[in-house]
N, CA, C and O of each residue as an XYZ file, in Angstrom:
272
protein
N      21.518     -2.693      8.031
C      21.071     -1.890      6.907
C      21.794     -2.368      5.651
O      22.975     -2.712      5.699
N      21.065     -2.389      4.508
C      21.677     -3.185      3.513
C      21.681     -1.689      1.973
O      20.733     -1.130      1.420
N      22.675     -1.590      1.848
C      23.076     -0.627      0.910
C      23.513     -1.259     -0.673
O      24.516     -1.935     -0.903
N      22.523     -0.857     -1.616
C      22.791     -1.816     -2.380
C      23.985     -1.143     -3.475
O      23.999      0.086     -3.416
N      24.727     -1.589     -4.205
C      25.785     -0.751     -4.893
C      25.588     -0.705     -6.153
O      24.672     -1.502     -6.355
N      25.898     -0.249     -7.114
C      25.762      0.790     -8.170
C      25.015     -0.526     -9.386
O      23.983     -0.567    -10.056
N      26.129     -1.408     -9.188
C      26.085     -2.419    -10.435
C      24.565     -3.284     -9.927
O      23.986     -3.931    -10.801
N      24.057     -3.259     -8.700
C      23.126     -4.176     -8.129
C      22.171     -3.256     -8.538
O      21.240     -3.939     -8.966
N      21.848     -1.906     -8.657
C      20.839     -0.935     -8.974
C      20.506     -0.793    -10.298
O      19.365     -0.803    -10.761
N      21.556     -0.659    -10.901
C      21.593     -0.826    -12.590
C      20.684     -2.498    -12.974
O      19.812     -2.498    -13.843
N      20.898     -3.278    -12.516
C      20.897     -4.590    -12.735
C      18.900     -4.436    -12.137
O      17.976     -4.726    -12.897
N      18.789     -4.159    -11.336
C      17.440     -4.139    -10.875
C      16.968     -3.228    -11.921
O      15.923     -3.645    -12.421
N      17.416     -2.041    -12.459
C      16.729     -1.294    -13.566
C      16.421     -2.076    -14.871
O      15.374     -1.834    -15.472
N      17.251     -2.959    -15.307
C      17.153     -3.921    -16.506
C      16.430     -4.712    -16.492
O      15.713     -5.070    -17.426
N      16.491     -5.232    -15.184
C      14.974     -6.426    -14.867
C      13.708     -5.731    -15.226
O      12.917     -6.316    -15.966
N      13.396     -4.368    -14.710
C      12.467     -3.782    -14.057
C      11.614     -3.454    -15.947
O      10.485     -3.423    -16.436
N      12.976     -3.289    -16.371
C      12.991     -2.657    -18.494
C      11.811     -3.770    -18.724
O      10.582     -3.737    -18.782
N      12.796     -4.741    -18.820
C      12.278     -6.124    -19.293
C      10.718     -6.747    -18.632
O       9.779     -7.340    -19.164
N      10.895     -6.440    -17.700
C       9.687     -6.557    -17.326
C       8.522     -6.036    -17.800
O       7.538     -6.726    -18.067
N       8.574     -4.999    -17.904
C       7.353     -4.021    -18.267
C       7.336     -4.027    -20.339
O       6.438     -3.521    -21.011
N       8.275     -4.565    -20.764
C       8.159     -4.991    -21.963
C       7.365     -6.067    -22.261
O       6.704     -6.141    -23.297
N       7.421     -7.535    -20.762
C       6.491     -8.116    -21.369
C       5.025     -8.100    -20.674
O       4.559     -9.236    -20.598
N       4.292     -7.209    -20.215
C       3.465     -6.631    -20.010
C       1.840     -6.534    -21.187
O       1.722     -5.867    -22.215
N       0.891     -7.383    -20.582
C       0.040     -7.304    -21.847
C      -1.379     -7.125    -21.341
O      -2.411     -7.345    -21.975
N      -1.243     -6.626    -19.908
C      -2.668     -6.225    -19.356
C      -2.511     -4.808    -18.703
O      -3.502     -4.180    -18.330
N      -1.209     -4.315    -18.573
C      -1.109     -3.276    -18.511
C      -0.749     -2.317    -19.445
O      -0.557     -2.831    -20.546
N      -0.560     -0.927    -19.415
C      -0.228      0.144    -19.954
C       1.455      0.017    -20.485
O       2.219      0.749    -19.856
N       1.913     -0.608    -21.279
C       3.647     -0.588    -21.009
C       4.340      0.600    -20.860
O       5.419      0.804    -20.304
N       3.032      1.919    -21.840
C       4.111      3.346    -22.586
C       3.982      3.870    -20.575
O       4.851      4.628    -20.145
N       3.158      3.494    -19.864
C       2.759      4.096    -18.646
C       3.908      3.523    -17.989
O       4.832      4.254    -17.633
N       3.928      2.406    -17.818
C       4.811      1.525    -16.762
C       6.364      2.412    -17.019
O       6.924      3.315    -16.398
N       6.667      1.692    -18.160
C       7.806      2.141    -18.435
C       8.696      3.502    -17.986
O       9.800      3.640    -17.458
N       7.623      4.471    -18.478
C       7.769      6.242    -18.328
C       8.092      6.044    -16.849
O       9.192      6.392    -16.418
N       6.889      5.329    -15.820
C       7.174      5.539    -14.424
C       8.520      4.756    -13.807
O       9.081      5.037    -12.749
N       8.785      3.990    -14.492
C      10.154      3.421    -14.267
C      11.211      4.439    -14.253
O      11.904      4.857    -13.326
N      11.170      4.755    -15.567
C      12.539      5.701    -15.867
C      12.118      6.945    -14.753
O      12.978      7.342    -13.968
N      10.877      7.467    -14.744
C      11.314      8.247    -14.045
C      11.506      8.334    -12.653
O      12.087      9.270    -12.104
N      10.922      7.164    -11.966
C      11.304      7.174    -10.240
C      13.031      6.940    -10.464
O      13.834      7.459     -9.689
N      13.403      6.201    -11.477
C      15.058      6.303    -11.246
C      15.803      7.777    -11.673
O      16.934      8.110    -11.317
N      15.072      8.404    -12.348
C      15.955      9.262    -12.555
C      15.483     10.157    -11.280
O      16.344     10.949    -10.898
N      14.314     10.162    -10.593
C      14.444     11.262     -9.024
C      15.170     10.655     -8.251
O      15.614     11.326     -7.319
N      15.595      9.100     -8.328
C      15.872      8.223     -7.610
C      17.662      8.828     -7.445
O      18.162      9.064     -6.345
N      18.400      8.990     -8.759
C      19.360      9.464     -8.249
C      20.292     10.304     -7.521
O      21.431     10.166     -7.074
N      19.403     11.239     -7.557
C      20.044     12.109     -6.007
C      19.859     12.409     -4.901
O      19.898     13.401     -4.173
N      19.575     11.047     -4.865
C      18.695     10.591     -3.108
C      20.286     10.110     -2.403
O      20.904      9.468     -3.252
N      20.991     10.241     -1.243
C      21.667     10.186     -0.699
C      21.666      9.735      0.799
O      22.712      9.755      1.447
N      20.447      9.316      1.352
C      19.355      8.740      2.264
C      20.049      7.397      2.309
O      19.329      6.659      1.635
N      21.103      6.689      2.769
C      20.877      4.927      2.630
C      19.813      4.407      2.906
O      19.511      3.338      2.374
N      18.598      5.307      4.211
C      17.324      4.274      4.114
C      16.213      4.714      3.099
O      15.093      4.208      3.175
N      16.522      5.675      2.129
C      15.418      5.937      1.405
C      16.066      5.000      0.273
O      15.243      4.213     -0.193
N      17.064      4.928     -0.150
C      17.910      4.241     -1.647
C      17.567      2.627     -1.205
O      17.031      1.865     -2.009
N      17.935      2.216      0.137
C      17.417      0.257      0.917
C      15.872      0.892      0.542
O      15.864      1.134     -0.665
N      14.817      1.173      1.049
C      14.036      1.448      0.784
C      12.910      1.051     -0.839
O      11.821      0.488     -0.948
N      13.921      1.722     -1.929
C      13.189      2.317     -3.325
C      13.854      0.989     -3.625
O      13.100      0.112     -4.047
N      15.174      0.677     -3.477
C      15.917     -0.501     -4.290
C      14.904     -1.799     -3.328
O      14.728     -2.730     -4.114
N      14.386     -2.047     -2.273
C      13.600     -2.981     -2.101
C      12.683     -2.994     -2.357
O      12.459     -4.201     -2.447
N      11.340     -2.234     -2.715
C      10.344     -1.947     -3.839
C      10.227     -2.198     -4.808
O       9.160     -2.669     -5.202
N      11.723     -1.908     -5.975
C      11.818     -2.490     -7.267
C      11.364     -3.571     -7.001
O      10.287     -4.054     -7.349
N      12.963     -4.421     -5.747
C      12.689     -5.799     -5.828
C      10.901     -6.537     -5.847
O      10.265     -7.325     -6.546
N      10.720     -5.869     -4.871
C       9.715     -6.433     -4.319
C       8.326     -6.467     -6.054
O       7.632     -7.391     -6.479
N       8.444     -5.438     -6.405
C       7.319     -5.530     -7.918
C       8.021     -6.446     -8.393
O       7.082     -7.216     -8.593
N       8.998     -7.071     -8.782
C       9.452     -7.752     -9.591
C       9.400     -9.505     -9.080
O       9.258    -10.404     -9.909
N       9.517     -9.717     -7.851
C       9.024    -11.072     -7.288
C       7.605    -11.381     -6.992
O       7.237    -12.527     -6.733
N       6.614    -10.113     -7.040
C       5.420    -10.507     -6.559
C       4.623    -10.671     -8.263
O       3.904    -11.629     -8.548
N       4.988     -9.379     -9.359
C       4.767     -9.064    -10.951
C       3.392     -8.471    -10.331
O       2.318     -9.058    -10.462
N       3.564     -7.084     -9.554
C       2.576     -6.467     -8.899
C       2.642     -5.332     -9.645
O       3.709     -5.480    -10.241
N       2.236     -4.421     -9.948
C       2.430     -2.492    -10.244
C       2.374     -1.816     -8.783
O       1.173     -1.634     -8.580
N       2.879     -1.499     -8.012
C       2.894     -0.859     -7.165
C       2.241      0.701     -7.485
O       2.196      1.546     -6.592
């Protein structure tokens, strides 16, 4: 089980920013909003397989440049 730590989550949130900034076939004000807000329900999840889980999802939109 792979638990990712604070600075690796933050760091996936900045990608995730940037990403959806350069965005020009989608909605950005949409993307964005849904960003911030799965992280902010995201933080008081205490689950290691729901947090491996959401933190491999980010990843995963961000290597494929999918919208989940």
């Amino acid at each position: 089980m792979f638990q990712p730590s604070r600075q690796q989550i933050l760091r996936l949130y900045k990608h995730l920013i940037r990403y959806g900034n350069q965005l020009q076939l989608t909605d950005k004000t949409y993307f964005l909003g849904r960003i911030r807000r799965e992280f902010k329900e995201g933080r008081n999840i205490s689950d290691p397989l729901k947090i491996e889980f959401n933190f491999k999802r980010g990843e995963t939109l961000l290597r494929n440049g999918r919208i989940l």
